[in-house]
MDTraj code that builds the backbone (N, CA, C; nanometers):
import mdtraj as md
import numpy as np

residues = "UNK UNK UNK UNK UNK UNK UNK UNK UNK UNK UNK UNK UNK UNK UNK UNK UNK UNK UNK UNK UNK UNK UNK UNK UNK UNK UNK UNK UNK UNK UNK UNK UNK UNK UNK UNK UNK UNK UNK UNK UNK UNK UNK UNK UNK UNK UNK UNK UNK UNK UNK UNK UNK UNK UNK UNK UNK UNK UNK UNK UNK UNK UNK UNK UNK UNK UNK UNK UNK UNK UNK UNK UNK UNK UNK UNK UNK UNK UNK UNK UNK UNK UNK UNK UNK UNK UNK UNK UNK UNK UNK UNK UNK UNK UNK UNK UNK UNK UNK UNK UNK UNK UNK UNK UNK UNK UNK UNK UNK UNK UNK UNK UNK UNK UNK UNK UNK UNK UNK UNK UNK UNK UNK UNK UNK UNK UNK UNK UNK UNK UNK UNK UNK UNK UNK UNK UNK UNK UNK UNK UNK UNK UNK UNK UNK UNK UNK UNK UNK UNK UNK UNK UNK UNK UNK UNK UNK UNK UNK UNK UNK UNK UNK UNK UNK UNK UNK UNK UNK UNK UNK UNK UNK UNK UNK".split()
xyz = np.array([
    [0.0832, -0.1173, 0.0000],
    [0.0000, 0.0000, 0.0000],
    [0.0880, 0.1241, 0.0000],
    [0.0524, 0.1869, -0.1391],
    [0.1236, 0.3296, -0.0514],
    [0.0369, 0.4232, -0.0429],
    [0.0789, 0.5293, 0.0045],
    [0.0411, 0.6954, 0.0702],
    [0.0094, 0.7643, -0.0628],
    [-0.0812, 0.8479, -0.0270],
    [-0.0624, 0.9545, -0.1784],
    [0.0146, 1.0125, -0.1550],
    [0.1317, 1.0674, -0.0784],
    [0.2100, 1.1570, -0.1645],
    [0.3485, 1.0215, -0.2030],
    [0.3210, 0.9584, -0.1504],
    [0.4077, 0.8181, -0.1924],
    [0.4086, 0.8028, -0.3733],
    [0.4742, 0.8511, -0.4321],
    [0.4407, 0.7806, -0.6082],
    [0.5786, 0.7077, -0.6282],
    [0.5763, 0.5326, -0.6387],
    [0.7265, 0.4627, -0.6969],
    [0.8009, 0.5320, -0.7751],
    [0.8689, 0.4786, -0.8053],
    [0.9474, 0.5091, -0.8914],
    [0.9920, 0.3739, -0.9664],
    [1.0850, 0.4099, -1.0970],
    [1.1198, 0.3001, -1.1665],
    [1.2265, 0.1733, -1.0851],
    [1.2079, 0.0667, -1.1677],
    [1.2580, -0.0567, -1.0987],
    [1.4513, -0.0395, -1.1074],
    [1.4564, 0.0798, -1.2168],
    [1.6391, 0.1268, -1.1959],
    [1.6681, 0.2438, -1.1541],
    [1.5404, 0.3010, -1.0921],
    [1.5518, 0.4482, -1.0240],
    [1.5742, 0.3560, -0.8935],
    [1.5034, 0.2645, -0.8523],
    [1.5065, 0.1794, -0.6734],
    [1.6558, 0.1360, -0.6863],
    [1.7055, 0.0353, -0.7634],
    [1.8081, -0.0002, -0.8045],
    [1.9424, 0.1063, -0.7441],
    [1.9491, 0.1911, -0.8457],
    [2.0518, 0.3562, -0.8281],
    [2.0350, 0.3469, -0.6622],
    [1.9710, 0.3688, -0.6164],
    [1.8757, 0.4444, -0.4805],
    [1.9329, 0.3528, -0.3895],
    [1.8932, 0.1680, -0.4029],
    [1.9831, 0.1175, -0.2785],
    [2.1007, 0.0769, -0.3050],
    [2.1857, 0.0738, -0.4286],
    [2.2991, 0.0816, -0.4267],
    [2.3721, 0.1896, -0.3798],
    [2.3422, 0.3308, -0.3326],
    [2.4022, 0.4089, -0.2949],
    [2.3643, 0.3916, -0.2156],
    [2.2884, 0.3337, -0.0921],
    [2.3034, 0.3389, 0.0249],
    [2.3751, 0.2219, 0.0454],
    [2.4073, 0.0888, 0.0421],
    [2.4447, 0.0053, 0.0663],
    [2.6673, 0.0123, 0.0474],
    [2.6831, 0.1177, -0.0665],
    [2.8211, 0.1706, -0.0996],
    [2.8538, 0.2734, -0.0015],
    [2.7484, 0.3373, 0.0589],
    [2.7343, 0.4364, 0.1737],
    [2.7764, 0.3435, 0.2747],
    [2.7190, 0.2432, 0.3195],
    [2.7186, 0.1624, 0.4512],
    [2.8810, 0.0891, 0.3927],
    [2.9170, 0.0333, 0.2957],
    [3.0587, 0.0146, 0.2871],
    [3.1527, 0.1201, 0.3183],
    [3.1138, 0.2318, 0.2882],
    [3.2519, 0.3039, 0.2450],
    [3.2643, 0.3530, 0.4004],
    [3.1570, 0.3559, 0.4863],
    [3.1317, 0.3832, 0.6478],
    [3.2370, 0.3026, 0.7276],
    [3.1820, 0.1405, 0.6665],
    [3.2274, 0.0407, 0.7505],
    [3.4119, 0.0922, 0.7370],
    [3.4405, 0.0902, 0.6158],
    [3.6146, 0.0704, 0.5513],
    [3.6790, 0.2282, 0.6470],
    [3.6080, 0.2988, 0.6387],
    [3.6595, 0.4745, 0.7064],
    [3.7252, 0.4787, 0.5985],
    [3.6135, 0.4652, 0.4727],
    [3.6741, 0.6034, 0.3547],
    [3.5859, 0.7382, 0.3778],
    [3.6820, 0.8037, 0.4179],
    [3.6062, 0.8947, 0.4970],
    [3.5813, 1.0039, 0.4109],
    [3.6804, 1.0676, 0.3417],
    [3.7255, 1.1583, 0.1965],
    [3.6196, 1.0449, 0.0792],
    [3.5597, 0.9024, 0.0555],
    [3.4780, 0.8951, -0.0719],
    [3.3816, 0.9599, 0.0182],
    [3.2921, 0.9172, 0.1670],
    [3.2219, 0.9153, 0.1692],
    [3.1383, 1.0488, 0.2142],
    [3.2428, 1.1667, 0.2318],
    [3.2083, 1.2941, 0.2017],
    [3.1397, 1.3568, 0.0438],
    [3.2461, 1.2786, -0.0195],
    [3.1973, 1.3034, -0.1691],
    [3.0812, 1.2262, -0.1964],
    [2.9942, 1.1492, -0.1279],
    [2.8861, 1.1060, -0.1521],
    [2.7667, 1.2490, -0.1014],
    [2.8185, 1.3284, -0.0199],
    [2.6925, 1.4422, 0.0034],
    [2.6950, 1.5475, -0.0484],
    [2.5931, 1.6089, -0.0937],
    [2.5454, 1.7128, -0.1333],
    [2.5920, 1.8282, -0.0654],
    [2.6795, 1.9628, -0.1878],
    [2.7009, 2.0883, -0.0844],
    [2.5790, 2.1181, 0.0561],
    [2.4793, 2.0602, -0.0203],
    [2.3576, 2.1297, 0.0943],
    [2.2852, 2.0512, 0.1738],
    [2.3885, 1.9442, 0.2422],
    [2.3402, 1.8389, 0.2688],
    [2.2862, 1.8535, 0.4822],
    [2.1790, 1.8598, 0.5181],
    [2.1073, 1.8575, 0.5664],
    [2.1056, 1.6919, 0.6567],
    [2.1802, 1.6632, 0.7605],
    [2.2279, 1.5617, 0.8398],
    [2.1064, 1.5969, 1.0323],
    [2.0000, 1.5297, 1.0149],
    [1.9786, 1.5422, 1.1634],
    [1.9324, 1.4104, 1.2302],
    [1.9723, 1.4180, 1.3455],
    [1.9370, 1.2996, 1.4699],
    [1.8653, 1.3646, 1.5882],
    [1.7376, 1.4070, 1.5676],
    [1.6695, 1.4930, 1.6664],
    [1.6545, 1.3533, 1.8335],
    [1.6796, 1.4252, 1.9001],
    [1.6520, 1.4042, 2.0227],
    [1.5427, 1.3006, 2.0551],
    [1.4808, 1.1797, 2.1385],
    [1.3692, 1.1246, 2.1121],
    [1.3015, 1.1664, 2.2525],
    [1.1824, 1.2241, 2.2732],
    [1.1518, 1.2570, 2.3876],
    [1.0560, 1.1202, 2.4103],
    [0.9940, 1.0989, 2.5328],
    [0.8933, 0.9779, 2.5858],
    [0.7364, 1.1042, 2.6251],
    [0.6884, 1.0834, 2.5294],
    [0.5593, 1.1567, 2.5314],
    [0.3829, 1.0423, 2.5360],
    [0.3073, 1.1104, 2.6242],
    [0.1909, 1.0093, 2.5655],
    [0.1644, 1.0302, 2.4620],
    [0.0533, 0.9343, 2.4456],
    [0.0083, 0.9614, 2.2690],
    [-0.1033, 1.0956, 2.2573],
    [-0.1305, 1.1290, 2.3321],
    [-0.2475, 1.2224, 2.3455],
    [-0.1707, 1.3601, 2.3325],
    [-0.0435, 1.4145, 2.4193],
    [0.0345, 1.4696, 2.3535],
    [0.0905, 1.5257, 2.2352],
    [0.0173, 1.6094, 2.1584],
    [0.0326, 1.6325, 1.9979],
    [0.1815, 1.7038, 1.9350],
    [0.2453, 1.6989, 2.0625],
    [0.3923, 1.7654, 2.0139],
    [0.4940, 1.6476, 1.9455],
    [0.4436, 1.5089, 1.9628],
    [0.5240, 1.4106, 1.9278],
    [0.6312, 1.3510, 1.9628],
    [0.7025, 1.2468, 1.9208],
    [0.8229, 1.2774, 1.9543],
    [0.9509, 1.3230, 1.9798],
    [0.9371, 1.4115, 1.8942],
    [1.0424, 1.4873, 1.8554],
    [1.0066, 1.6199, 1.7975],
    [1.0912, 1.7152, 1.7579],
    [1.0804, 1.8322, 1.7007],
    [1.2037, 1.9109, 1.6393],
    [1.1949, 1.9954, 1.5570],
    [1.3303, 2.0920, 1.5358],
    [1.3877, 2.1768, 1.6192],
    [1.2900, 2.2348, 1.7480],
    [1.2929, 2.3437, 1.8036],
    [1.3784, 2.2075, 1.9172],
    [1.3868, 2.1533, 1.9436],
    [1.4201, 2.0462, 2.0945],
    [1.5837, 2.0137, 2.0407],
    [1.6205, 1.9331, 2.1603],
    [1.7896, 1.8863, 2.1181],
    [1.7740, 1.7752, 1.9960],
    [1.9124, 1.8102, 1.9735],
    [1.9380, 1.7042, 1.8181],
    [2.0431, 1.6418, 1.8797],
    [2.1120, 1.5167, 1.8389],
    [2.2254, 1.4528, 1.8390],
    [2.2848, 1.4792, 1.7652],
    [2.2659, 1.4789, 1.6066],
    [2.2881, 1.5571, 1.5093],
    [2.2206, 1.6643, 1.4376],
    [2.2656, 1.7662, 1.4142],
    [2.2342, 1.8632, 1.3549],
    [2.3206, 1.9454, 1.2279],
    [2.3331, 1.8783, 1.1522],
    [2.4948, 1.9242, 1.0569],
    [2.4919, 1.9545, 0.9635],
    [2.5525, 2.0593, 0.9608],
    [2.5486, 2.0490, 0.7232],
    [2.7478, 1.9974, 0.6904],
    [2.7566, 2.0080, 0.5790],
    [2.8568, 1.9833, 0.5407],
    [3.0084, 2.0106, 0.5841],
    [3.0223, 2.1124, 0.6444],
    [3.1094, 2.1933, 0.7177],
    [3.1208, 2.0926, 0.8267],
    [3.0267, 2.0763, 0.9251],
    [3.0039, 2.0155, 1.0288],
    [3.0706, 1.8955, 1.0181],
    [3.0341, 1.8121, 0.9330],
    [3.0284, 1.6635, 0.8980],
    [3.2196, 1.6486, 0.8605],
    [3.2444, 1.7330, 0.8103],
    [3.3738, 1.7632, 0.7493],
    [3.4698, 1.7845, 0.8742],
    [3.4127, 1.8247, 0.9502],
    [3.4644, 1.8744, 1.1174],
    [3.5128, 1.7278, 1.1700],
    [3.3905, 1.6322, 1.1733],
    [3.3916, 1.5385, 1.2457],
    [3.4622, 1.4457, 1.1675],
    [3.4522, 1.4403, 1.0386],
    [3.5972, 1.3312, 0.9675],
    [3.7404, 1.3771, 0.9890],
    [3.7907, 1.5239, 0.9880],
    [3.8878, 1.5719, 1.0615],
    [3.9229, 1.5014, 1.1599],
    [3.8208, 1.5549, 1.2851],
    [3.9070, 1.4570, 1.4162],
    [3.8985, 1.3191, 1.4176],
    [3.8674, 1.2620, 1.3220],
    [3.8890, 1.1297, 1.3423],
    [4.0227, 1.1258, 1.2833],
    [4.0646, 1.1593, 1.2238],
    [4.2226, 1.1539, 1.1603],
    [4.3014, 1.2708, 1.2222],
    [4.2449, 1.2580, 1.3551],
    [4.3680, 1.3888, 1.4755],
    [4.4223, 1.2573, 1.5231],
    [4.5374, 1.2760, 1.5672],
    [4.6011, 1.1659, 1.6897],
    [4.5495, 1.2120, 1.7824],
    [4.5178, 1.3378, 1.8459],
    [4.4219, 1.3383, 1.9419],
    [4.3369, 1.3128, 1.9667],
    [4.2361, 1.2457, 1.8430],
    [4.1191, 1.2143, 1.9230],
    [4.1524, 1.0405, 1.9894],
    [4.1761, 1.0451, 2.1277],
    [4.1919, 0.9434, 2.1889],
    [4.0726, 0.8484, 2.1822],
    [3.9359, 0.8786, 2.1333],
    [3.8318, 0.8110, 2.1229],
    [3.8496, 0.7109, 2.0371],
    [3.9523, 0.7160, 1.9417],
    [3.8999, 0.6815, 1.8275],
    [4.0714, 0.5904, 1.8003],
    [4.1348, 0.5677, 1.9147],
    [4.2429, 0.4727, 1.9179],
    [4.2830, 0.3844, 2.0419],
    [4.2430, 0.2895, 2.0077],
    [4.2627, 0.2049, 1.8828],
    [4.0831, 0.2243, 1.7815],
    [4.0551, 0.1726, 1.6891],
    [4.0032, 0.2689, 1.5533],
    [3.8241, 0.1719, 1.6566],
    [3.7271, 0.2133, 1.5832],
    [3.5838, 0.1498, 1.6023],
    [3.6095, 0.0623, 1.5107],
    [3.5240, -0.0486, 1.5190],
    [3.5077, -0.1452, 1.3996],
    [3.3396, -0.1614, 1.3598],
    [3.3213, -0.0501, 1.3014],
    [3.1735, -0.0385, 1.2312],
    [3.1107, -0.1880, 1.1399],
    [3.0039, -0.2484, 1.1812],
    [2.9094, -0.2681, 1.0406],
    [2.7842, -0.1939, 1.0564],
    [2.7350, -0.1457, 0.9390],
    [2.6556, -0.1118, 0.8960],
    [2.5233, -0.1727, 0.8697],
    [2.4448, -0.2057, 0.8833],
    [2.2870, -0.3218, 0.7872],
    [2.2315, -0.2303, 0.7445],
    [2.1845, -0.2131, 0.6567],
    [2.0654, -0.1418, 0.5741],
    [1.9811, -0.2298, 0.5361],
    [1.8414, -0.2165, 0.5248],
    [1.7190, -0.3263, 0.5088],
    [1.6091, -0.1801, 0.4984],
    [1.4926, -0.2695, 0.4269],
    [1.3740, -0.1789, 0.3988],
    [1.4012, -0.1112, 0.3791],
    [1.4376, -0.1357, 0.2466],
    [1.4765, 0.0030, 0.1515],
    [1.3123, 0.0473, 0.0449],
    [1.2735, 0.1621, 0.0387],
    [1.1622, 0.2021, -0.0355],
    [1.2098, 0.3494, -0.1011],
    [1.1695, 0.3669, -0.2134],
    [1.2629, 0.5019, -0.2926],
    [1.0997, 0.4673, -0.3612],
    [1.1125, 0.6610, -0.3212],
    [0.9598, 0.7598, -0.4149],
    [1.0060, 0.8566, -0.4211],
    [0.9205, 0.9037, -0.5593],
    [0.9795, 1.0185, -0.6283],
    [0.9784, 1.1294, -0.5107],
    [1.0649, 1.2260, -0.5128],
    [1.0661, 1.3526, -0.4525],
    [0.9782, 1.4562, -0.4989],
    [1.0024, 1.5649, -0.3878],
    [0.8620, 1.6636, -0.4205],
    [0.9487, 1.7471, -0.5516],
    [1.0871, 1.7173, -0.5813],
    [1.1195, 1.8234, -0.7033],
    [1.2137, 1.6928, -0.7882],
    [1.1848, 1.7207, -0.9438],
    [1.2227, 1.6520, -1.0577],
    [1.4114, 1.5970, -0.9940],
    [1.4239, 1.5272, -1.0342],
    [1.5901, 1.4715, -1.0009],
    [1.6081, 1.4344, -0.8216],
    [1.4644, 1.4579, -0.7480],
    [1.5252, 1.4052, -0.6235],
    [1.4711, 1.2896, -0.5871],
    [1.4652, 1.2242, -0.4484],
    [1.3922, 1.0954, -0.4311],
    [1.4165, 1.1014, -0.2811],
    [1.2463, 1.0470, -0.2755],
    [1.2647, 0.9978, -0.0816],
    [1.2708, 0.8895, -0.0439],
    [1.3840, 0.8791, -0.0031],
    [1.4339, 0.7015, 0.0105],
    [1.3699, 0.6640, 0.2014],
    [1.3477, 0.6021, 0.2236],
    [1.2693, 0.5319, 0.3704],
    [1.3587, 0.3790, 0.3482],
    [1.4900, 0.3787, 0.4878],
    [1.5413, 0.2770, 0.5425],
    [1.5753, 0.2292, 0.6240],
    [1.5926, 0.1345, 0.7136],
    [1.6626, 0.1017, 0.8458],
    [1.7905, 0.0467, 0.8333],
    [1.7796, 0.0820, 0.9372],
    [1.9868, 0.0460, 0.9903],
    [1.9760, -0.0151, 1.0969],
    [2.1375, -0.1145, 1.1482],
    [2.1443, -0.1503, 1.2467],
    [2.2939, -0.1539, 1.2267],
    [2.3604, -0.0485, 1.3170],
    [2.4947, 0.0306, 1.3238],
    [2.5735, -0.0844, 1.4877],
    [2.6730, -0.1854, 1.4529],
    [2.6925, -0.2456, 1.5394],
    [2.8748, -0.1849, 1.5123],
    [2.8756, -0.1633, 1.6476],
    [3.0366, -0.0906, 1.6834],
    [3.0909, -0.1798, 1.7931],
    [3.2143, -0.1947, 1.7530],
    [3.2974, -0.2596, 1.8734],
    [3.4224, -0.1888, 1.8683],
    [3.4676, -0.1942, 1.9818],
    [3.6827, -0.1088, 2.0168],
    [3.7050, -0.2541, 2.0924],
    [3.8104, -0.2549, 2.1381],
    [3.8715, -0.3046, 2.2388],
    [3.8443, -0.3734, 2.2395],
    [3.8489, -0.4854, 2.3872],
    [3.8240, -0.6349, 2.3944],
    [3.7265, -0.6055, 2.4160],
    [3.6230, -0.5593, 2.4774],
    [3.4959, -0.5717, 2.5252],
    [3.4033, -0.4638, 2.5286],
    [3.4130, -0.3869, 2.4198],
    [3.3206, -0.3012, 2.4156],
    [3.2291, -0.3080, 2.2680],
    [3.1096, -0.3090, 2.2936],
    [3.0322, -0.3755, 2.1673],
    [2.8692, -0.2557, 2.1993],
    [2.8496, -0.1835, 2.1177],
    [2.7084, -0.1546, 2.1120],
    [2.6356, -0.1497, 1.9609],
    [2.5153, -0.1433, 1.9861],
    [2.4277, -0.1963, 1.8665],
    [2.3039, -0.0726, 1.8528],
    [2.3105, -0.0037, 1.7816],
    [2.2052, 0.0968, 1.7472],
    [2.1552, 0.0567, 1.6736],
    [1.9965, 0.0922, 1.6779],
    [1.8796, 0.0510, 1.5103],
    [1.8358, 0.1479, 1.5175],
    [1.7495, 0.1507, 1.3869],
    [1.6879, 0.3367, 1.3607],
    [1.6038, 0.3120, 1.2212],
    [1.5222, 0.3865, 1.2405],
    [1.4597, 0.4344, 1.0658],
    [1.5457, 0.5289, 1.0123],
    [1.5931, 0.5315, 0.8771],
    [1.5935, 0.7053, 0.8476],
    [1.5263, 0.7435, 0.6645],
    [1.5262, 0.8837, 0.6764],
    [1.4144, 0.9425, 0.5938],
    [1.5424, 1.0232, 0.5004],
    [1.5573, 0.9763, 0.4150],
    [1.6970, 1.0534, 0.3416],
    [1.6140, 1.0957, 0.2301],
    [1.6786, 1.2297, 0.1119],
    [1.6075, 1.2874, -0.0060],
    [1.7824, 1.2125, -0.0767],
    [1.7784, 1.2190, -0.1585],
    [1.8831, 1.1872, -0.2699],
    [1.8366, 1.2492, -0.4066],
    [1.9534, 1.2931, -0.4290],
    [1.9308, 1.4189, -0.5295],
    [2.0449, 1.3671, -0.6442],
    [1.9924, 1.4007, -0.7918],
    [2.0394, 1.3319, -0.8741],
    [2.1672, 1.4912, -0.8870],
    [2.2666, 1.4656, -0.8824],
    [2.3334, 1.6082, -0.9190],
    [2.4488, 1.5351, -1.0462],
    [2.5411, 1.6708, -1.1112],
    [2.6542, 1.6512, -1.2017],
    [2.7045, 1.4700, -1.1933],
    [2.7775, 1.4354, -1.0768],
    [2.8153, 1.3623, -1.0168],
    [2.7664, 1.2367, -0.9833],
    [2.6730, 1.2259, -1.0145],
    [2.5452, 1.1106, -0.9838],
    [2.4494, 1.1795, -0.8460],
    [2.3924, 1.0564, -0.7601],
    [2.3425, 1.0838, -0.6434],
    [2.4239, 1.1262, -0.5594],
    [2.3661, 1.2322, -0.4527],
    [2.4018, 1.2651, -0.3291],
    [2.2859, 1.2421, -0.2395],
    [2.3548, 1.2601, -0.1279],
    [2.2676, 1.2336, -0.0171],
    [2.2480, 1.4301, 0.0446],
    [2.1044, 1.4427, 0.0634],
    [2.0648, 1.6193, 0.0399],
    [2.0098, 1.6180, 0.1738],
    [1.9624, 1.5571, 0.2515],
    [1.8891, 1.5254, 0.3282],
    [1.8879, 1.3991, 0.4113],
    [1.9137, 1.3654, 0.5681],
    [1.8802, 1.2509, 0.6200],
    [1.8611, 1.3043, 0.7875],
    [1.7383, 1.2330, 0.7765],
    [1.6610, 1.2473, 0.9250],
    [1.6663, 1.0959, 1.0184],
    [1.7971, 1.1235, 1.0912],
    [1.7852, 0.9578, 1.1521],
    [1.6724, 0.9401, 1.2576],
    [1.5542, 0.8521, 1.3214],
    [1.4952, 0.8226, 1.4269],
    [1.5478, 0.6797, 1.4772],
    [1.6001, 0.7376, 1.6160],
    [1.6128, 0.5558, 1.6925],
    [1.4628, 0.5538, 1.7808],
    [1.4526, 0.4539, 1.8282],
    [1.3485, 0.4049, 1.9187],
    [1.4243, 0.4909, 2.0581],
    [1.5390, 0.5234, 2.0923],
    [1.5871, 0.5306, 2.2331],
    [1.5897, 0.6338, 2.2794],
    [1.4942, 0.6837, 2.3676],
    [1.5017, 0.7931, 2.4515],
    [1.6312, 0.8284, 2.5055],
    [1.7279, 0.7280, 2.5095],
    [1.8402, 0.7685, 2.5844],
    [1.9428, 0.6720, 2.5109],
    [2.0836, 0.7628, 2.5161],
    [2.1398, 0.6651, 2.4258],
    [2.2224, 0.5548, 2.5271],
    [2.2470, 0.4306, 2.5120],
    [2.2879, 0.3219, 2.5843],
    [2.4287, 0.2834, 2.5599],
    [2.4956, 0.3904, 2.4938],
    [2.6556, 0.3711, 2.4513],
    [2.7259, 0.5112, 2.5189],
    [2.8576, 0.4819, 2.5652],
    [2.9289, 0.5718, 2.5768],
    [2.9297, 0.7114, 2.4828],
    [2.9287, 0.7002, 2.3687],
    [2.9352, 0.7617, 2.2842],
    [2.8657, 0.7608, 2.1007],
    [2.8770, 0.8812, 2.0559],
    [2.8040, 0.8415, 1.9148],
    [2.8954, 0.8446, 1.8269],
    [3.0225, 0.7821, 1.8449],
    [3.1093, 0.8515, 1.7668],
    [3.0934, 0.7437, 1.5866],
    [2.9655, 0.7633, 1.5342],
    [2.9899, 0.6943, 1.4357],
    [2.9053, 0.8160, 1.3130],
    [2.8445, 0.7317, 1.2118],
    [2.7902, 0.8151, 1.1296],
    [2.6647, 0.7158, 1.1325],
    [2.5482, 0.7373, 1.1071],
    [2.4316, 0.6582, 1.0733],
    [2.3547, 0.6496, 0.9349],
])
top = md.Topology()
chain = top.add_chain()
for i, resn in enumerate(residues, 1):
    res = top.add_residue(resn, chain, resSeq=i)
    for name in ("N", "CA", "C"):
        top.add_atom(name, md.element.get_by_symbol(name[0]), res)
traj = md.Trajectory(xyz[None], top)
């Protein structure tokens, strides 16, 4: 079933659509950090809003723009955070994370403007360091992918986890 503003798209527009996310979730796992910049859009629009615990009767939801984000980034930002991963200072990050990535339920519909697309997917981001440190994040996210010069970019991605609170030391990954 889909939504009306839901309209498919072609069977090599879906194609394009989860192969760039799935080369996304490689190039994550490897820390090509320089391709996987060049996978986003100058105007690329990165958020992980905050998850609040609201009833349902509550019409503010779970979340909002105006509330905390985990992420909130454009390109600059994002560019910030591949930097310190290649500081020797960032002590977080030595000895290195060992990312996988899952991507599943993948769905790609046309965008509200010609050359873009709203892709709807889940993840399950499993990180380990050291001998014994292992955490496991899952999430929906709501990405636009925009056909530019270059092929696709990623223009847009709105991550949601289920977790009011995060259960890891740290976020030091990308989602």
């Amino acid at each position: 079933m889909t939504l009306p503003n839901e309209q498919l798209v072609s069977l090599e527009e879906t194609r394009a659509a989860e192969a760039f996310l799935l080369r996304e979730a490689r190039l994550l796992d490897n820390e090509c950090w320089e391709d996987w910049l060049a996978t986003l859009s100058e105007a690329v629009h990165y958020w992980m809003p905050g998850i609040e615990n609201r009833r349902r009767e509550d019409k503010l939801g779970t979340y909002s723009a105006e509330h905390m984000a985990l992420f909130d980034d454009g390109l600059r930002d994002l560019k910030r955070r591949v930097n310190r991963f290649n500081q020797p200072s960032a002590w977080a990050e030595n000895p290195p994370t060992r990312n996988v990535h899952l991507i599943s339920n993948i769905e790609v519909f046309a965008g509200d403007v010609e050359g873009e697309y709203r892709v709807h997917s889940c993840f399950v981001n499993i990180r380990s360091r050291g001998l014994d440190e292992h955490y496991q994040l899952a999430g929906r996210r709501e990405d636009v992918l925009r056909l530019e010069a270059e092929g696709l970019k990623l223009l847009k991605r709105k991550i949601l986890i289920p977790n009011a609170m995060l259960l890891c030391k740290n976020i030091n990954t990308f989602l």
